[in-house]
Steps between C-alpha positions, in 0.01 A plus 500: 500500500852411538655279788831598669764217535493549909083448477533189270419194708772239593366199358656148633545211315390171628619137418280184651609148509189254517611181589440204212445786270759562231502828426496830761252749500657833420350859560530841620271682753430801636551365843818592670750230577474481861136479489511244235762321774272495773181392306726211441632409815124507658356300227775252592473472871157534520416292173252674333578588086728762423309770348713752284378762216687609224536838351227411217254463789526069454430321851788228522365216769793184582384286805768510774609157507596503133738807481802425436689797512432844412722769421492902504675773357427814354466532117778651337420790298542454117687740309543598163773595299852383380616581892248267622756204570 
């Protein structure tokens, strides 16, 4: 079964500071980026974890007071070739 480019999904990719954690947690989901937004601004104001999912099916839980920041974009799509730059 082959998938069409306009039926592939649009897959965002997600950055999250946690404070007094070094590194970020990096990954993509499934979710779109104004959903992922809003999850994110009600975990925040009403403090309860932010609960995101990632495209692998992997439940990603931060508590609200320790996010640091998080940041959303769409993944760019990867191409192949000598024109790829």
């Amino acid at each position: 079964m082959s998938v069409k480019k306009s039926e592939v999904a649009i897959k965002s990719e997600v950055r999250i500071a946690v404070t007094r954690v070094a590194s970020d947690i990096v990954f993509e989901s499934a979710m779109s980026a104004t959903d992922i937004k809003s999850a994110v601004t009600e975990a925040i104001t009403t403090g309860k974890p932010l609960t995101l999912s990632d495209v692998r099916g992997h439940e990603i839980i931060v508590p609200a007071d320790k996010i640091g920041f998080v940041e959303v974009g769409e993944s760019p799509s990867r191409r192949v070739g000598f024109g790829a730059a």
